[in-house]
Structures are given as C-alpha cells and as structure tokens.
MINUTI-45294 format. One record per residue (C-alpha): residue in three letters; residue number from 1; x, y, z. Coordinates in nm, 2 decimals. Layout:
N
@resn:ala | resi:NUM | px:X | py:Y | pz:Z
...
end
This chain:
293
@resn:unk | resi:1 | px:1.54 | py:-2.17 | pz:0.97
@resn:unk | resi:2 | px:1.57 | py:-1.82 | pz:1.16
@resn:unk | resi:3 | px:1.59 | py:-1.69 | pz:0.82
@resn:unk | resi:4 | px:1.30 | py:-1.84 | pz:0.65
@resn:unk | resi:5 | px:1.04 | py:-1.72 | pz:0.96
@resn:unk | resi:6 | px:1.16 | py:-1.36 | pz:0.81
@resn:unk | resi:7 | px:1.05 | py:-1.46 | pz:0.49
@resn:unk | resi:8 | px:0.72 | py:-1.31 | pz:0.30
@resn:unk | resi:9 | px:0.58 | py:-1.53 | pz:0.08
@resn:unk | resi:10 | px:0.33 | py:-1.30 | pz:-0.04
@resn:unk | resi:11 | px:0.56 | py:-1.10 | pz:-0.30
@resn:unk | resi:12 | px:0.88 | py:-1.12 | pz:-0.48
@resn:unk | resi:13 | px:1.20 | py:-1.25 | pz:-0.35
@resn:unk | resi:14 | px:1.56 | py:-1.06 | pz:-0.50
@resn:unk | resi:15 | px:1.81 | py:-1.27 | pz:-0.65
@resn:unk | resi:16 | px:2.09 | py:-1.04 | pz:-0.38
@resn:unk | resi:17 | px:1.94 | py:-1.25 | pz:-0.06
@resn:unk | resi:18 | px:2.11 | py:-1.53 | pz:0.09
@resn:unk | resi:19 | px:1.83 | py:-1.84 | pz:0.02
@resn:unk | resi:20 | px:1.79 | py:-2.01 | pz:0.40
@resn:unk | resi:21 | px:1.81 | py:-2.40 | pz:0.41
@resn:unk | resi:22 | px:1.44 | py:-2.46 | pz:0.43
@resn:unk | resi:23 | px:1.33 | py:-2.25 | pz:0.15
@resn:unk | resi:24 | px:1.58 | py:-2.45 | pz:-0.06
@resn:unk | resi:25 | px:1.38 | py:-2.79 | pz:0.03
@resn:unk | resi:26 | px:1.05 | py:-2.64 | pz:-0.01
@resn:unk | resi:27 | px:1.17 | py:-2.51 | pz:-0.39
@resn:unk | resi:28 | px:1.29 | py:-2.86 | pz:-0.46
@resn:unk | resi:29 | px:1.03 | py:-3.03 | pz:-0.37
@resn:unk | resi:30 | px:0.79 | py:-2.82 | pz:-0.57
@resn:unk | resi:31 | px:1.02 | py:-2.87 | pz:-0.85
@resn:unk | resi:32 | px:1.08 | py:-3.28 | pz:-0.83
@resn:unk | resi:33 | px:0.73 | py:-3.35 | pz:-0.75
@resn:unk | resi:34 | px:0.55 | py:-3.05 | pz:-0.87
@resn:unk | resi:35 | px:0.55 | py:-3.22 | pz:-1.26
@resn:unk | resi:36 | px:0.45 | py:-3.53 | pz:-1.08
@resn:unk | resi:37 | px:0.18 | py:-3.50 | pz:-0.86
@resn:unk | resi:38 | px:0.07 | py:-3.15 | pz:-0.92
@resn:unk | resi:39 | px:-0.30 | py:-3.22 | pz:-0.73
@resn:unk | resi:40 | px:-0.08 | py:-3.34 | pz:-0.44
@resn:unk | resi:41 | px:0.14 | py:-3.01 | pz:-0.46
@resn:unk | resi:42 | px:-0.15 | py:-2.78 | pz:-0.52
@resn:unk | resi:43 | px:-0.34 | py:-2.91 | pz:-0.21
@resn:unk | resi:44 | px:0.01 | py:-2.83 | pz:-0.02
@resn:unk | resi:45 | px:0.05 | py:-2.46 | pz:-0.18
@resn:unk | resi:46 | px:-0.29 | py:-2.38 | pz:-0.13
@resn:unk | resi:47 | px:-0.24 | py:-2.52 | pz:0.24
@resn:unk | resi:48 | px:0.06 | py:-2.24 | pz:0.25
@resn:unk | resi:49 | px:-0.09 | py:-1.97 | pz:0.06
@resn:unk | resi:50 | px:-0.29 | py:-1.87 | pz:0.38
@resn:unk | resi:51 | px:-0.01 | py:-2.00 | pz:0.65
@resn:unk | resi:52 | px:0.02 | py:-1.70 | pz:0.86
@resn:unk | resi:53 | px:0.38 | py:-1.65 | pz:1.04
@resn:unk | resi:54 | px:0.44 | py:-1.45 | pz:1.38
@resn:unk | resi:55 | px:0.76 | py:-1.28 | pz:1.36
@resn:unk | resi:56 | px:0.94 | py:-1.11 | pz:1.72
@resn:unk | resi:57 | px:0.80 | py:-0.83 | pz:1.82
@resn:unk | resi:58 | px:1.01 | py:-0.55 | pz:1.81
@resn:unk | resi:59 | px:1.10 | py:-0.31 | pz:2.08
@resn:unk | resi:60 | px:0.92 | py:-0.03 | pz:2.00
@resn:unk | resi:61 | px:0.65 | py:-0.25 | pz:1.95
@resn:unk | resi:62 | px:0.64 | py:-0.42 | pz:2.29
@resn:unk | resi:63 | px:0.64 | py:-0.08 | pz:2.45
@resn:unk | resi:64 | px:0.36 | py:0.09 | pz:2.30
@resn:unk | resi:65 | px:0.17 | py:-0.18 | pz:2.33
@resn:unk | resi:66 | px:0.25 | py:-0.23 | pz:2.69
@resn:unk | resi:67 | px:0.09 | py:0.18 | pz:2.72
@resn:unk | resi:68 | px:-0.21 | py:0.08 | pz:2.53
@resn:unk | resi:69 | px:-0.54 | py:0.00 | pz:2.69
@resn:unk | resi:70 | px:-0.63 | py:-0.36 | pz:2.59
@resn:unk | resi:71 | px:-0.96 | py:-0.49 | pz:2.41
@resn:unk | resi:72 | px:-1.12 | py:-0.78 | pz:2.24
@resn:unk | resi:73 | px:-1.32 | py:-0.78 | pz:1.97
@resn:unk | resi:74 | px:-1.57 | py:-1.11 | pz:1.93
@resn:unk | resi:75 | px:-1.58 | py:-1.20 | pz:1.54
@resn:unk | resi:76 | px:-1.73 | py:-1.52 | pz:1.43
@resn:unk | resi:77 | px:-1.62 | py:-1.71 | pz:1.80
@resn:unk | resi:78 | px:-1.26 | py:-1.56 | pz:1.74
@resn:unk | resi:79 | px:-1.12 | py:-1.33 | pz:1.97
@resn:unk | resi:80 | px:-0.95 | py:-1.08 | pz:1.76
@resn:unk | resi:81 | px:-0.63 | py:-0.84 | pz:2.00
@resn:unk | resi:82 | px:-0.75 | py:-0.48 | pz:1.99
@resn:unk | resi:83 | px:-0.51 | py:-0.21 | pz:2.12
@resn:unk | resi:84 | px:-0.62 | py:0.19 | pz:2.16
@resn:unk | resi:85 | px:-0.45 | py:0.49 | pz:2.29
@resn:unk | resi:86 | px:-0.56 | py:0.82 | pz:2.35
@resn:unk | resi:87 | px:-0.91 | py:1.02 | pz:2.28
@resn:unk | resi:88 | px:-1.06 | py:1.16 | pz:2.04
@resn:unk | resi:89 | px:-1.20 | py:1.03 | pz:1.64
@resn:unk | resi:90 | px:-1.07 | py:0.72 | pz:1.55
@resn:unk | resi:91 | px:-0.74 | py:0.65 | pz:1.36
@resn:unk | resi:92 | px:-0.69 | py:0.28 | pz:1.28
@resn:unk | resi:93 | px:-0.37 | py:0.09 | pz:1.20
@resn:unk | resi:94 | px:-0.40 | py:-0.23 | pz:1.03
@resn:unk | resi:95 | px:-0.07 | py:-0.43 | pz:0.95
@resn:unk | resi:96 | px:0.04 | py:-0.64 | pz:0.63
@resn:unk | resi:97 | px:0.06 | py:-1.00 | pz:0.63
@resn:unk | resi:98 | px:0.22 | py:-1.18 | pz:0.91
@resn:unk | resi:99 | px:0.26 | py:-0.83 | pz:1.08
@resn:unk | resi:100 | px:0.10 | py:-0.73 | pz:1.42
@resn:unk | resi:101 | px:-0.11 | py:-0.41 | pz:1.57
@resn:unk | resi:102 | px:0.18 | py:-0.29 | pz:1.74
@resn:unk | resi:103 | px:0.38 | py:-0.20 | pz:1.40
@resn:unk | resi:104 | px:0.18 | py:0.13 | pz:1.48
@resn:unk | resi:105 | px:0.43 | py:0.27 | pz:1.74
@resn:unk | resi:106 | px:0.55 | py:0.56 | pz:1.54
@resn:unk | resi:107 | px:0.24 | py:0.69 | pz:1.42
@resn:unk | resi:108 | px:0.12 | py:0.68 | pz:1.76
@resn:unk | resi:109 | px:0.22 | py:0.96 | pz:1.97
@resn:unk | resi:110 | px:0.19 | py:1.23 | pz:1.71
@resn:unk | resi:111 | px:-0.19 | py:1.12 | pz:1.67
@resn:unk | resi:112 | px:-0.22 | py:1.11 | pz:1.98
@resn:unk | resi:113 | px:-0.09 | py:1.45 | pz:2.07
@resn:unk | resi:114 | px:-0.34 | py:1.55 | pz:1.73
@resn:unk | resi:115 | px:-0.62 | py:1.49 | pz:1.92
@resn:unk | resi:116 | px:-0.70 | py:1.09 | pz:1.76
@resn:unk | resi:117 | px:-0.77 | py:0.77 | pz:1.93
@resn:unk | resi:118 | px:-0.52 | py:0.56 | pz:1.74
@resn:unk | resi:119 | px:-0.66 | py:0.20 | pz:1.74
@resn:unk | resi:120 | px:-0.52 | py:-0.10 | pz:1.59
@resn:unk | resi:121 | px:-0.60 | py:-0.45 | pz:1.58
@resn:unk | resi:122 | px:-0.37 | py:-0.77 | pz:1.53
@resn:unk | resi:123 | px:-0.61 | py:-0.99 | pz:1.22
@resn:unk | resi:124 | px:-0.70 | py:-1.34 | pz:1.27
@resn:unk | resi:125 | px:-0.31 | py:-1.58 | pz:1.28
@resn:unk | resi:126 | px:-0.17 | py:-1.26 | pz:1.37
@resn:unk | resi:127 | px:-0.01 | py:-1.12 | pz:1.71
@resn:unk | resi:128 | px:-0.22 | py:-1.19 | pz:2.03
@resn:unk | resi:129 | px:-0.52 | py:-1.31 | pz:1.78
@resn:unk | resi:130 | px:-0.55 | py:-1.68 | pz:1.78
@resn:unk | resi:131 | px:-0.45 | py:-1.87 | pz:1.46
@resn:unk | resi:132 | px:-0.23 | py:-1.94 | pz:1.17
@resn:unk | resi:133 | px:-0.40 | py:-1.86 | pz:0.87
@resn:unk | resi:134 | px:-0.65 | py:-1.61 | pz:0.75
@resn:unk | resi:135 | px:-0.79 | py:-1.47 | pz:0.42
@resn:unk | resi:136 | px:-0.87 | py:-1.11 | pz:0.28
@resn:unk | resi:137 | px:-1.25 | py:-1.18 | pz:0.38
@resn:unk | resi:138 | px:-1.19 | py:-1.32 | pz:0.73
@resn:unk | resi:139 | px:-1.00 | py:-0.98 | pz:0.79
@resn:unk | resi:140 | px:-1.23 | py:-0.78 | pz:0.60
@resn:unk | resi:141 | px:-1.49 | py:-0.91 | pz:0.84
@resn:unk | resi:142 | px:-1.28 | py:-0.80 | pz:1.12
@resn:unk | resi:143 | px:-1.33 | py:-0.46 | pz:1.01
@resn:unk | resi:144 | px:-1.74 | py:-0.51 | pz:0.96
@resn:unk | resi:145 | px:-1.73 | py:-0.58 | pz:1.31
@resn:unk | resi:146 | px:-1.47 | py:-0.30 | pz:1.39
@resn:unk | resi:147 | px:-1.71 | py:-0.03 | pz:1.26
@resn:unk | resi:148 | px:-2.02 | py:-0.17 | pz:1.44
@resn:unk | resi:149 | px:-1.83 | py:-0.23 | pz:1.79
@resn:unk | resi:150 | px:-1.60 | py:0.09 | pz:1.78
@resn:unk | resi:151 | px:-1.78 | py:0.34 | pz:1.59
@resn:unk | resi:152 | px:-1.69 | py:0.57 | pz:1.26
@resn:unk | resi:153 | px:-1.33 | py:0.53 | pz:1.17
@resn:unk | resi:154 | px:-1.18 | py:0.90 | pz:1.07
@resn:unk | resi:155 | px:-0.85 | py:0.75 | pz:0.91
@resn:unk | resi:156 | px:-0.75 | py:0.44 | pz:0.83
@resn:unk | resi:157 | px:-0.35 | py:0.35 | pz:0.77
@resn:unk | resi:158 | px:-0.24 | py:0.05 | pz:0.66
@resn:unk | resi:159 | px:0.08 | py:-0.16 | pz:0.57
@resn:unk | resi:160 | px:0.06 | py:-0.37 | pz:0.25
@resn:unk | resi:161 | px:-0.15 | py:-0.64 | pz:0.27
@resn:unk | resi:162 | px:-0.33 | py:-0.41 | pz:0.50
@resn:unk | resi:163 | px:-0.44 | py:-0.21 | pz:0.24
@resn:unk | resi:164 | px:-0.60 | py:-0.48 | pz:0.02
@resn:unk | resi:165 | px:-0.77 | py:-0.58 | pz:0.29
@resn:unk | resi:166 | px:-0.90 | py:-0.17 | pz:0.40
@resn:unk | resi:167 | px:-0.98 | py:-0.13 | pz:-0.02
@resn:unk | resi:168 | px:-1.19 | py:-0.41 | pz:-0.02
@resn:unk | resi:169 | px:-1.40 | py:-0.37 | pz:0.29
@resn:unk | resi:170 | px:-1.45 | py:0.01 | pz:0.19
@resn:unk | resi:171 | px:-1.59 | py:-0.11 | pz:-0.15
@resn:unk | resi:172 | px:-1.82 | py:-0.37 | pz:0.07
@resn:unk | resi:173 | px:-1.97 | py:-0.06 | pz:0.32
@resn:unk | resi:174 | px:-1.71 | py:0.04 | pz:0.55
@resn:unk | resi:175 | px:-1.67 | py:0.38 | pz:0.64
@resn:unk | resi:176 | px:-1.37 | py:0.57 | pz:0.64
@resn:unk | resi:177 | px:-1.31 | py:0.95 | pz:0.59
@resn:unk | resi:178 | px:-0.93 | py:0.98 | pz:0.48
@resn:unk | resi:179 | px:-0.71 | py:0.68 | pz:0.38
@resn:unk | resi:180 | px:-0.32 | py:0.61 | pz:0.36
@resn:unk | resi:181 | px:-0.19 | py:0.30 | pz:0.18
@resn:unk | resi:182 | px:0.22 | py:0.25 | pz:0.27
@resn:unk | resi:183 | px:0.37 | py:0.00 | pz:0.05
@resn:unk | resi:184 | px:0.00 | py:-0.18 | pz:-0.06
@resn:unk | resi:185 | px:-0.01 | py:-0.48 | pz:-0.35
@resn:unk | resi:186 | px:-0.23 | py:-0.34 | pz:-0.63
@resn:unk | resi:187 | px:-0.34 | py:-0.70 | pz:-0.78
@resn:unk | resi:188 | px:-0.37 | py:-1.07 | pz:-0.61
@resn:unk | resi:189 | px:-0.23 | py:-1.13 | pz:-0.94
@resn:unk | resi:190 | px:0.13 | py:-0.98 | pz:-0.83
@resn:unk | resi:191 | px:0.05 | py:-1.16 | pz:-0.47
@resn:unk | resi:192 | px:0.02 | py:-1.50 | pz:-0.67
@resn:unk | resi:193 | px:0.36 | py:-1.46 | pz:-0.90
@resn:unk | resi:194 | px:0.60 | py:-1.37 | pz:-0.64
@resn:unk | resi:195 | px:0.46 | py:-1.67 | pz:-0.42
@resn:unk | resi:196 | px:0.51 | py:-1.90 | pz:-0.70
@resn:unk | resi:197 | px:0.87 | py:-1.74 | pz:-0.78
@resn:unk | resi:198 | px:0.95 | py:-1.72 | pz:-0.41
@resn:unk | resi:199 | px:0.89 | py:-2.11 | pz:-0.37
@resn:unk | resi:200 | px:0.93 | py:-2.20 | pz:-0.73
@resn:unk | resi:201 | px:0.59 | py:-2.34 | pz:-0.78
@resn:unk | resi:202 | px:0.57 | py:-2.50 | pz:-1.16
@resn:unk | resi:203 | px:0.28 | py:-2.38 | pz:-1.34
@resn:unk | resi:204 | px:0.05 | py:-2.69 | pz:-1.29
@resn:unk | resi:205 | px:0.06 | py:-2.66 | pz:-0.94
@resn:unk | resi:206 | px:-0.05 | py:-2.33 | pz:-0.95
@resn:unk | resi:207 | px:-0.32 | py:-2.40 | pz:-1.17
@resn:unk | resi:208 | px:-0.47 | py:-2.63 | pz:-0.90
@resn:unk | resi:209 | px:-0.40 | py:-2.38 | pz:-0.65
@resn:unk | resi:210 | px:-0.66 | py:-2.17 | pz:-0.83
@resn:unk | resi:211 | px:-0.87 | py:-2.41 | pz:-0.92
@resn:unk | resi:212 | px:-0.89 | py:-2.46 | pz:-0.54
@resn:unk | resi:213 | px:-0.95 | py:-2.10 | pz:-0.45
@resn:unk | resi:214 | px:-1.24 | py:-2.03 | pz:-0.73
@resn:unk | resi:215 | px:-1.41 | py:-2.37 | pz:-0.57
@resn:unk | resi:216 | px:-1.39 | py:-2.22 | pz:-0.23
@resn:unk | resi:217 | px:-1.45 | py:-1.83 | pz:-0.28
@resn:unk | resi:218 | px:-1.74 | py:-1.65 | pz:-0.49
@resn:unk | resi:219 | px:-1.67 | py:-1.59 | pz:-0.87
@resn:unk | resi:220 | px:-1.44 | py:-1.37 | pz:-0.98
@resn:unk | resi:221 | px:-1.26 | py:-1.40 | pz:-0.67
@resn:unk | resi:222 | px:-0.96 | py:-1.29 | pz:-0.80
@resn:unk | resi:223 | px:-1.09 | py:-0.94 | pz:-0.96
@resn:unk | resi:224 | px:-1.28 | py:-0.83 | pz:-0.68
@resn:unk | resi:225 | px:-1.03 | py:-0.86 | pz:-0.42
@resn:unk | resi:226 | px:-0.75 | py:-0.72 | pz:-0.59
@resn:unk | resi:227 | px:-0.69 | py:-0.36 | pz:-0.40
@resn:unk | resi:228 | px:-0.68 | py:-0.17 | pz:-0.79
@resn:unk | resi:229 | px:-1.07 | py:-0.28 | pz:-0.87
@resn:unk | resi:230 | px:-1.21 | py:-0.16 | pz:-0.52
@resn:unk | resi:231 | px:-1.04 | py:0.19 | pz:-0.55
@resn:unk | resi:232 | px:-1.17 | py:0.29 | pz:-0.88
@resn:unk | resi:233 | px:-1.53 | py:0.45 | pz:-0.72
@resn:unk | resi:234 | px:-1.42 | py:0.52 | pz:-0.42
@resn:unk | resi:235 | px:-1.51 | py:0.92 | pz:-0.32
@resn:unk | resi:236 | px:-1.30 | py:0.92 | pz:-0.03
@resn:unk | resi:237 | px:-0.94 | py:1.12 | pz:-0.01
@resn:unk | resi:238 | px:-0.67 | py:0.88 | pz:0.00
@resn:unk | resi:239 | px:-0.27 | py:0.92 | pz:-0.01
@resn:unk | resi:240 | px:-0.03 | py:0.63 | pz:-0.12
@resn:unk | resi:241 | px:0.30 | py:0.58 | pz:0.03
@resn:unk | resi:242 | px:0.58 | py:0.37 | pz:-0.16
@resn:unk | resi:243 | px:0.95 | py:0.33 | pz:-0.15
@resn:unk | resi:244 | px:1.14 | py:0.28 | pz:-0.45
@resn:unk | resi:245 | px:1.37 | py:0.04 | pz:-0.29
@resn:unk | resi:246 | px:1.09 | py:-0.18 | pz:-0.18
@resn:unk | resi:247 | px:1.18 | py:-0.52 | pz:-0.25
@resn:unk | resi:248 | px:0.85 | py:-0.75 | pz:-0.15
@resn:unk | resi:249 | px:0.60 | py:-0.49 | pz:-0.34
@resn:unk | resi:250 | px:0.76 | py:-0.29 | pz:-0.59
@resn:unk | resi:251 | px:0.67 | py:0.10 | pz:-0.57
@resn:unk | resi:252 | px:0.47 | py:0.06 | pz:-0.93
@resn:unk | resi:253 | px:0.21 | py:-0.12 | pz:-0.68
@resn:unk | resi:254 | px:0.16 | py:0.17 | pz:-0.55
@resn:unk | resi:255 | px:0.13 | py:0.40 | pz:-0.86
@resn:unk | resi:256 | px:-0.12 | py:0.16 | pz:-0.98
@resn:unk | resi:257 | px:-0.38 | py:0.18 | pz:-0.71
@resn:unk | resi:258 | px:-0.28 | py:0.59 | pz:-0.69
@resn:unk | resi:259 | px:-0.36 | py:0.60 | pz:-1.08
@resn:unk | resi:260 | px:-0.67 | py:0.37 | pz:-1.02
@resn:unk | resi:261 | px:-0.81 | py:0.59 | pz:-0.69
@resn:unk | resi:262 | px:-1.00 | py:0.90 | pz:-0.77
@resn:unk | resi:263 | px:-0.80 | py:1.25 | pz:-0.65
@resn:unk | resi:264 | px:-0.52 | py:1.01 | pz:-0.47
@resn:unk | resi:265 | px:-0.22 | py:1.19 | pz:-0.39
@resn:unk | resi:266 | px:0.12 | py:0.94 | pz:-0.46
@resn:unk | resi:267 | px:0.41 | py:0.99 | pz:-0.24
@resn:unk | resi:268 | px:0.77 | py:0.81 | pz:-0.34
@resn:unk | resi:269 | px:1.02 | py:0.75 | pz:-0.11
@resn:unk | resi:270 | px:1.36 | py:0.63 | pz:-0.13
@resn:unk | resi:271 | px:1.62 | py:0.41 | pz:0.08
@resn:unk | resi:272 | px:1.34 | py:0.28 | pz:0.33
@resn:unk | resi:273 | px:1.24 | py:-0.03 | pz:0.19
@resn:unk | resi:274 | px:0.91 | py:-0.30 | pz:0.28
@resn:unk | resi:275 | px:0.94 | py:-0.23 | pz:0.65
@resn:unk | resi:276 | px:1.18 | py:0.04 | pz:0.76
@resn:unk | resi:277 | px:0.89 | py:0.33 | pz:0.60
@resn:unk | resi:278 | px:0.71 | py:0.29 | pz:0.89
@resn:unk | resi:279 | px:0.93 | py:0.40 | pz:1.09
@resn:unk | resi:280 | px:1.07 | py:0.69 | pz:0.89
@resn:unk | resi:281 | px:0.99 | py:1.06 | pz:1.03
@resn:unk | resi:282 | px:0.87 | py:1.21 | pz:0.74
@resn:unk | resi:283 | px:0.66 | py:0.91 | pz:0.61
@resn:unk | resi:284 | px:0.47 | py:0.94 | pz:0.96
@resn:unk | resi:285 | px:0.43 | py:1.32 | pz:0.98
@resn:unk | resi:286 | px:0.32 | py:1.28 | pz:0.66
@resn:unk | resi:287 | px:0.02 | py:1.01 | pz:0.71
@resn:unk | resi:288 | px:-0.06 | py:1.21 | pz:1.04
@resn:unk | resi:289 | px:-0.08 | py:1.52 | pz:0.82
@resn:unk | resi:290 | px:-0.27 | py:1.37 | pz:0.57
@resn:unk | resi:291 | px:-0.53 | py:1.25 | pz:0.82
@resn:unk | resi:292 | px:-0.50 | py:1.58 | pz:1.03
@resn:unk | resi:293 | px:-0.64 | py:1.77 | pz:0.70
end
C-alpha cells in the first residue's frame, strides 16, 4: 500500500517498477469488469481522475515551512494554505499534482537573498488545504484570487501539473512577468493515456470517463486546458525545465509547450528525474536567474 500512496496517476508508469499490491486489484478490476459494466467503471475512474493524494512531507519541506509566515487565502468558502517568505516582488511556487507549497525549499533562500517575496500556496486536496480532489479550474481560481488578494506576481515557478494549471490561468487574465515550467504536461491528452495505462482502463471506460467530463465542463474542455493551447499567444518570457530521465512526463512535454510558447528558452537536464530537479543546484540557480533577469 505504502507504495501505491507514491504513485502518480496522472502520467505514465515504466515497465522497470515493482507494481504494489493495490494497483494490481485496481488493474484487474478495470479489466474483469471494465468490458462488463463500463458506465459502472467510468463513474469509478472519473471518481479517481480528480482523487488527490497527500504524500509525507519531506524534511526540507517541514523546515522551510516552519520559517515561513502563515496565511489563508478564502476561495469559494475553502481555505486555501498560503506560505511567504521574505520581501520584495512576488515569486510564486505552485506544485504538481498531489504535491504541496513547501516543495519550494530550494528556490527559497536564493530568492530570498535576490531581493523576492517567495510565496507559495498548497491547491485545494493538497497540503494544509482542505480536501481530496480538485480540478485545473478550481486551482486556476486559486490563482484569480491569488492576484487580487496578494498583488502582481513577478515570476511564477511551477512543477508539472503546476504548470498547466499557471498556462491556463495566464491565458484567462492572470498576470505574470517571467515564467518557468520544470517538468510540465503539454496535453490533457498525455494526462488521460498514462492514467488509463497506469490503471489499465479498457477503452469503453474511458470513453465514459469523457463523456462524463464534457457533461460537466464547458466545450472543448479538453483543448483549452491543455498547457500547449494557452502558450501559443502568450507575450510573456518563459523558460522550460525537463529532464530526460523523467519518467511520469517525458522531457518531449516539455519541448512541446517550449516549441508552442513564443521566445521560450528550453533547458534539458539529465539524471534528475520527475522530482529530484527541484532540488538540483543548477536547475534552481537557473529559475532564480531566469526570474532575476
């Protein structure tokens, strides 16, 4: 079970990884009964597409946020965890799917000592924020309500679905003066696949699943979300981070939205993975001299 909390169902999954017990059940069920009762399983997938999933905090991460100074932010009756430290034009951090605010800690200090307020926020199911599901519009909202509480955001840095989320919310109004994507998902398209390989959905129960989303969201739901659309007329400079070793989003992710964003400058690493370029020295001087510009 301790192995399956670790697991992101929002991507790919590599053949190399051990498969944990309840995984196994889940891919067997969608397998016997998929064929069978594919309303029944779509209801359930759909139910699990938005399941959010708290993973330990780790220690870096329970230390900076023990130094930050502590907000909340009121959005549609939730109250959403916002952390800030230090002075100055804001930086903003937001995290990737069942990640948390604090996955900031080592951009932190060199912003810090820059001369930024580095902000982040933990999104609705996430961290200290209530819940345990969200969508790309509940967190975009967040952001809405970020701007208008907060003030102008000089630089936003984000981690996968973090990104999708930032693209989308910039296309709908929000202001931001210099973006870095690390390890973003260029398409729901990608997002939907590797869930459906990940849990070994058959395709009937996917095509309820998305029968169920384009009931509940506007048309073209799928389009206008997807990070690659709501880069294309964007006049803001932006620099996208990917590792080639990255096994939930695969670096071409990356090169797809950099392709798709006007002036974007792509930087490929190698060796750091989904998570560990975060917390990678030169990935972080980087961002904070990307932002610094």
């Amino acid at each position: 079970m301790a192995l399956y909390r670790k697991q992101q169902l929002h991507g790919g999954r590599t053949g190399d990884r051990p498969v944990p017990p309840s995984l196994r059940v889940m891919r067997l069920l969608f397998k016997g009964l998929g064929p069978v009762f594919p309303r029944l399983m779509g209801r359930w997938a759909y139910a699990l597409w938005f399941r959010t999933r708290r993973f330990p905090e780790s220690a870096a991460g329970k230390h900076i946020a023990g130094k930050a100074q502590r907000d909340t932010l009121m959005v549609d009756e939730l109250p959403v965890a916002v952390y800030r430290w230090g002075t100055g034009p804001i930086v903003l951090f937001l995290h990737g799917w069942s990640g948390r605010g604090s996955q900031v800690a080592a951009f932190t200090e060199p912003l810090v000592a820059a001369g930024y307020q580095v902000m982040a926020i933990d999104a609705p199911g996430h961290g200290a924020t209530p819940g345990d599901r969200t969508n790309i519009l509940e967190c975009a909202a967040v952001l809405r309500a970020f701007e208008h509480r907060y003030g102008a955001v000089h630089g936003a840095i984000t981690h996968s679905f973090g990104g999708m989320v930032l693209a989308f919310a910039m296309n709908s109004g929000l202001s931001v003066e210099r973006a870095v994507l690390i390890s973003a998902p260029a398409h729901v398209e990608y997002l939907l696949s590797g869930f459906a390989q990940t849990l070994g959905i058959p395709d009937a129960v996917i095509a309820v699943l998305r029968r169920r989303m384009e009931a509940r969201f506007p048309d073209g739901f799928w389009e206008t979300v997807s990070t690659v659309v709501n880069v294309r007329e964007l006049d803001v400079p932006a620099l996208i981070i990917h590792d080639e070793n990255d096994r939930s989003v695969p670096w071409e992710q990356g090169q797809i939205i950099a392709g798709a964003w006007p002036g974007a400058r792509f930087l490929k690493t190698t060796g750091l993975g989904h998570g560990r370029i975060l917390r990678n020295p030169a990935v972080v001087a980087a961002a904070v001299d990307f932002i610094n510009a």
